[in-house]
C-alpha positions in Angstrom: 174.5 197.2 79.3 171.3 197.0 78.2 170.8 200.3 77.1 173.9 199.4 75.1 172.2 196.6 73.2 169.0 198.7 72.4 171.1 201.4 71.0 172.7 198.5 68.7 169.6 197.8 67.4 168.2 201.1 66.8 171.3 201.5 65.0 170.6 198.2 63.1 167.2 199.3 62.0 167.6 203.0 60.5 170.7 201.1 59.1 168.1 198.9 56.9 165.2 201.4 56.7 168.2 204.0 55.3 169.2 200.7 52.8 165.9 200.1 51.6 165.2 203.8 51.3 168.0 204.1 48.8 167.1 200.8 47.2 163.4 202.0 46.4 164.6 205.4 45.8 167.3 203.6 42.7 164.6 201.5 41.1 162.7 204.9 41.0 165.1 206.4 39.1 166.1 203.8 36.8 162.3 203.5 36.3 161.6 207.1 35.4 164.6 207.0 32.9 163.7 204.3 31.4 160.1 205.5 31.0 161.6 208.7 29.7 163.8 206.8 26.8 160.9 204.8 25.9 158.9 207.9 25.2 161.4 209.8 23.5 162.0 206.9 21.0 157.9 206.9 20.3 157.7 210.6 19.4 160.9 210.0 16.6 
């Protein structure tokens, strides 16, 4: 049983490592495209 409950937890925590991973990884994106529109509209 206890094993059991340590799995459950390891499970918990890649579960929000893996959800903040993605999270971080989104604002990147969204950063670096709206970097990228902001320069293009400078060079016109």
């Amino acid at each position: 049983m206890d094993i059991k409950y340590i799995g459950d937890g390891a499970d918990l925590f890649i579960t929000i490592v893996a959800c903040l991973a993605g999270f971080g990884a989104a604002l990147g994106l969204l950063d670096s495209l709206k970097t990228k529109k902001k320069n293009n509209s400078e060079e016109v």
